[in-house]
C-alpha positions in Angstrom: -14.6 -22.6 137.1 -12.4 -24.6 134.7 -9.1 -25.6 135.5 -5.8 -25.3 134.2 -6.3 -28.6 132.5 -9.3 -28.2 131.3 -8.5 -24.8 129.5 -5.4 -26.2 127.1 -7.4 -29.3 126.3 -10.1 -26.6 125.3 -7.5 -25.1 123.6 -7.7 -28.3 121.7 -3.6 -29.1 121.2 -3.9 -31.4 118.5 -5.7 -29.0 116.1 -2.4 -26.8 116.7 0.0 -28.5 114.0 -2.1 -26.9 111.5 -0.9 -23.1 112.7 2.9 -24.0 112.7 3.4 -26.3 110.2 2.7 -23.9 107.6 5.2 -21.3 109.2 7.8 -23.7 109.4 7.5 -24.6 105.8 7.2 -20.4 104.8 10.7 -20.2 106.7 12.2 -22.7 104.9 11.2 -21.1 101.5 12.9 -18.0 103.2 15.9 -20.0 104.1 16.3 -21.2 100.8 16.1 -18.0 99.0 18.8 -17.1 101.5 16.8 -14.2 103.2 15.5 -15.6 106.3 14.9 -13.2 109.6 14.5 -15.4 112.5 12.3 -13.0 114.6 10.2 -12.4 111.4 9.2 -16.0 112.2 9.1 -16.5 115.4 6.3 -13.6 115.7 4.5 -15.4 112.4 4.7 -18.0 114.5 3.2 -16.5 117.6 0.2 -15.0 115.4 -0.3 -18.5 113.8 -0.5 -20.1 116.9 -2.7 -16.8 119.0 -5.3 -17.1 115.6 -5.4 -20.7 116.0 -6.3 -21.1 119.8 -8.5 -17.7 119.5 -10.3 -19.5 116.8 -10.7 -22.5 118.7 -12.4 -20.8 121.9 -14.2 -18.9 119.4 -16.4 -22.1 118.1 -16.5 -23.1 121.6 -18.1 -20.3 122.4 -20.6 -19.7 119.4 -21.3 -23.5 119.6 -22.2 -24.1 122.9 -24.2 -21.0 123.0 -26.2 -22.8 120.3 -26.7 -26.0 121.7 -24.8 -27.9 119.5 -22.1 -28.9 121.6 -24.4 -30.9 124.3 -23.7 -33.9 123.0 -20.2 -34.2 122.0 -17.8 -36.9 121.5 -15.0 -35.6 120.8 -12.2 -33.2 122.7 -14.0 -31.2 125.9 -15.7 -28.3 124.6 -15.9 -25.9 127.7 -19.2 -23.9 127.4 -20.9 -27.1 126.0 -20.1 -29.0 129.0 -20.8 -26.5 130.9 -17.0 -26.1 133.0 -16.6 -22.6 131.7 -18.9 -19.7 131.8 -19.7 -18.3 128.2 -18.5 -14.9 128.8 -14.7 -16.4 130.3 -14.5 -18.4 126.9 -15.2 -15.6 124.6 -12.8 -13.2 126.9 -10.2 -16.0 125.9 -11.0 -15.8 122.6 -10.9 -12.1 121.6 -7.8 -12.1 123.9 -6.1 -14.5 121.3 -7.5 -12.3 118.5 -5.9 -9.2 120.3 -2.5 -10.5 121.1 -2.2 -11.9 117.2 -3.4 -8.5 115.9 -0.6 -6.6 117.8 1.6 -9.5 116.9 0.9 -8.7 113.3 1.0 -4.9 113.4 4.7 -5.3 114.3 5.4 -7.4 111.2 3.0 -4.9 109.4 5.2 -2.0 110.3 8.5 -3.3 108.9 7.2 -5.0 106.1 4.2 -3.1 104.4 0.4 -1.8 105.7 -1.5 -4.4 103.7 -0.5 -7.4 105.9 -3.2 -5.2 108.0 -6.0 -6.4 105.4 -4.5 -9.7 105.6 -4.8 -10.0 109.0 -7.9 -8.8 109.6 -9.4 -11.2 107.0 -8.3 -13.9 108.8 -9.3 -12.5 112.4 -13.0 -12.3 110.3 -12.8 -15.7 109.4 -11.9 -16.9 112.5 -14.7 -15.4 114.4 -17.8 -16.2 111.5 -16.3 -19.7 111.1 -19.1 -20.4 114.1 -20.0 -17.2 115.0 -22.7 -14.7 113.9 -26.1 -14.9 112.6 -24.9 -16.9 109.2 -21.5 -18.5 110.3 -19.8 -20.0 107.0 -18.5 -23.1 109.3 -22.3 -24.2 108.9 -22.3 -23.8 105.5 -19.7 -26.7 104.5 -17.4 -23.3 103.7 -15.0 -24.6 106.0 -12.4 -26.6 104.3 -12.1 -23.9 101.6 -11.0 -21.0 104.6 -8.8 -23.8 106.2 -7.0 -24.3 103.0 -6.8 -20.5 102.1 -6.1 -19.1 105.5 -3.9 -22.4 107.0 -2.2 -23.0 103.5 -1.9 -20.1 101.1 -1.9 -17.2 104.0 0.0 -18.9 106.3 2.9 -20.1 104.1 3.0 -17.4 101.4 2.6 -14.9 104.3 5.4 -16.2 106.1 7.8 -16.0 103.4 7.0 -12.3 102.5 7.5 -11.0 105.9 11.3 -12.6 105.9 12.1 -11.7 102.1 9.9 -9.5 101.2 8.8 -10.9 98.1 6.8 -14.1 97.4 8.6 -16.9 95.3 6.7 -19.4 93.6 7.7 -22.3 95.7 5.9 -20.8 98.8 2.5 -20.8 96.5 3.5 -24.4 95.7 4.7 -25.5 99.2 1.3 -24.1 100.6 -1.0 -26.0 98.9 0.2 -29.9 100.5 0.0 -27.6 103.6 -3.4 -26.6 103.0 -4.5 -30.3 102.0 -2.9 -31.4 105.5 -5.0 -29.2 107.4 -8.3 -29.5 105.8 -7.6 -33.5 106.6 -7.4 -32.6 110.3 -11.3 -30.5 109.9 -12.3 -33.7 107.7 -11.7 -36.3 110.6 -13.0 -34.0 113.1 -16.0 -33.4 111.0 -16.0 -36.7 109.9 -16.7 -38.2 113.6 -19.4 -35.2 114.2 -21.4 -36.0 111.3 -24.5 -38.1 113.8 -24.6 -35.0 115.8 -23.7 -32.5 113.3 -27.3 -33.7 111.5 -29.5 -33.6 114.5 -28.0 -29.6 115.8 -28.8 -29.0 112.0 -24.5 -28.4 111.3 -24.4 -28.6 107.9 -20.7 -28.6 107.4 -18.7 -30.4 104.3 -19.2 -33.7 105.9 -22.5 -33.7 106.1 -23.4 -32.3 102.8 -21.4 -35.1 101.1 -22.0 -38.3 103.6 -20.3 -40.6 105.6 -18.4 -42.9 102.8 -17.7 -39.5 100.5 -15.9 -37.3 103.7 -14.2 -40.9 104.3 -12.4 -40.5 100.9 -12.1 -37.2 100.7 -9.9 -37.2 104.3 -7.7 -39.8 102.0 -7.6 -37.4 99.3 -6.0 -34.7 102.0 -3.8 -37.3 102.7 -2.2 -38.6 99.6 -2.5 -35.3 97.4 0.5 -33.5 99.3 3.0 -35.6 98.1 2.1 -35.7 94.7 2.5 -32.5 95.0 6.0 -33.2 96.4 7.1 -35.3 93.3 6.1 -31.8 91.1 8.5 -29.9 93.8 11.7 -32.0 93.0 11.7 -30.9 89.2 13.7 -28.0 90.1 14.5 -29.1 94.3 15.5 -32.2 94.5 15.7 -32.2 98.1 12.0 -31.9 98.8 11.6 -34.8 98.2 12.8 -35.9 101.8 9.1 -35.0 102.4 8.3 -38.4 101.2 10.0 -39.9 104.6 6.9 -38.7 106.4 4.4 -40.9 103.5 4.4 -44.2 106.1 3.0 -41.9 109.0 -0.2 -41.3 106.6 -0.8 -44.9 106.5 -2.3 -45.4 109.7 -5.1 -42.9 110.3 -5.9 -43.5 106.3 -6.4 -47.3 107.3 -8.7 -46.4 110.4 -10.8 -43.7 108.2 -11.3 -45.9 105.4 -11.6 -49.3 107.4 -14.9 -47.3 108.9 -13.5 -45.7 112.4 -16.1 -43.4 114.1 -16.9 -42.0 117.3 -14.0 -42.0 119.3 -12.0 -44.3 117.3 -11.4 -40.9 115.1 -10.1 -39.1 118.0 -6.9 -41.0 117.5 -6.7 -40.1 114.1 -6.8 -36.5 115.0 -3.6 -37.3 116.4 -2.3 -38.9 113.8 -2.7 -36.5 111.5 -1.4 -34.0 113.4 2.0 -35.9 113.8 2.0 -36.3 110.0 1.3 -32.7 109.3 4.2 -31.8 111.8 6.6 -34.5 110.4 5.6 -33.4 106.9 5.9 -30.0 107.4 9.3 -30.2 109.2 10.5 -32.2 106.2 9.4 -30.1 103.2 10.7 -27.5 105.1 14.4 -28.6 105.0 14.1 -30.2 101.5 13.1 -26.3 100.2 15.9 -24.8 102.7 18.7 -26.9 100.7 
């Protein structure tokens, strides 16, 4: 039976930046139109963060009931290495699912039915990400629900259930948001490419090669504050986002200098501090 220990690090932490930041950043959209409901976002919050661990046992599960977790070197997986029974780790995961769905309903009922459809799309995607007889995840279809569901849902989502109404700066906050988190699936795909071939995972990183995903995790990392620099046209103030440029540095180095294996578990890290940092930044910058 797994531990205690061994069931957060399954929950793999440092994938979690990518569920909060972009509430953070949808809240202080809200804040800056002057219409923010804290416990609006603190349940967004909650549902970003029960979708994003749910999701996480989910390819756990539908992995490592596929084999192609056996030989892994990256975070513990729990059914690949064989701690966890299949059925606990699926229990886990639909648990998440539930808990964000009721979560959700609550928003639902005091904003409008249609965040229903919303969030059952996402529950969807989070299960056939891995999961199923066709799962998407396999499919190099991953970055492209990452960037809708942990960018463009998340942020624009966020903002609607605190004012009701979706400004254009959430659509343009979202999208360095979305860039930031498909830069965390890039490195992680990017170090599972040798083993991603053999299981026959054909995810983005595989299709496009080693050197290509290398400089497409750069792209991730640079693009958001372009995007920035368009922001402060009209708010100034997000461009205090740029404070958090020096912290991309780093894992861009040990990507593009040619990390792999466990050398890009570290950068799994470090872009997950710069997504938080970022995120916390922007956030401010839009609240002004």
């Amino acid at each position: 039976m797994a531990s205690l220990a061994q069931w957060i690090a399954g929950s793999r932490p440092r994938t979690l930046p990518a569920s909060l930041v972009p509430v953070v950043v949808g809240t202080g959209v809200a804040f800056g139109q002057g219409d923010a409901v804290w416990w609006r976002a603190a349940v967004a919050a909650f549902v970003a963060l029960a979708l994003q661990i749910g999701v996480n046992y989910a390819n756990d599960y539908s992995d490592g009931v596929r084999g192609t977790d056996e030989d892994r070197v990256g975070p513990l997986r729990l059914v690949g290495s064989r701690v966890a029974a299949p059925g606990h780790v699926l229990a886990a995961a639909l648990g998440c699912f539930a808990a964000a769905a009721v979560a959700g309903l609550a928003l639902a009922a005091v904003t409008t039915w249609w965040l229903l459809l919303v969030g059952a799309a996402a529950i969807l995607a989070a299960w056939f990400y891995t999961g199923g007889s066709r799962p998407y995840g396999y499919r190099a279809l991953g970055e492209v629900s990452v960037f809708v569901f942990f960018g463009l849902v998340a942020v624009v989502g966020t903002a609607y259930v605190q004012i009701e109404g979706v400004p254009w700066q959430a659509w343009a906050a979202a999208v360095p948001v979305g860039l930031l988190a498909c830069g965390l699936l890039v490195a992680n795909n990017l170090r599972d490419i040798p083993t991603d071939e053999v299981s026959g995972k054909r995810t983005l990183a595989v299709v496009l090669g080693d050197h290509r995903t290398r400089l497409l995790y750069a792209a991730c990392t640079a693009l958001p504050f372009t995007v920035v620099l368009a922001l402060a046209a009209p708010h100034p103030w997000a461009l205090i986002a740029l404070l958090a440029a020096p912290l991309s540095v780093p894992p861009t180095q040990r990507v593009l200098g040619g990390a792999k294996g466990p050398e890009l578990i570290a950068v799994l890290g470090e872009t997950g501090r710069l997504q938080i940092a970022f995120g916390a930044l922007l956030a401010i910058g839009l609240a002004i």
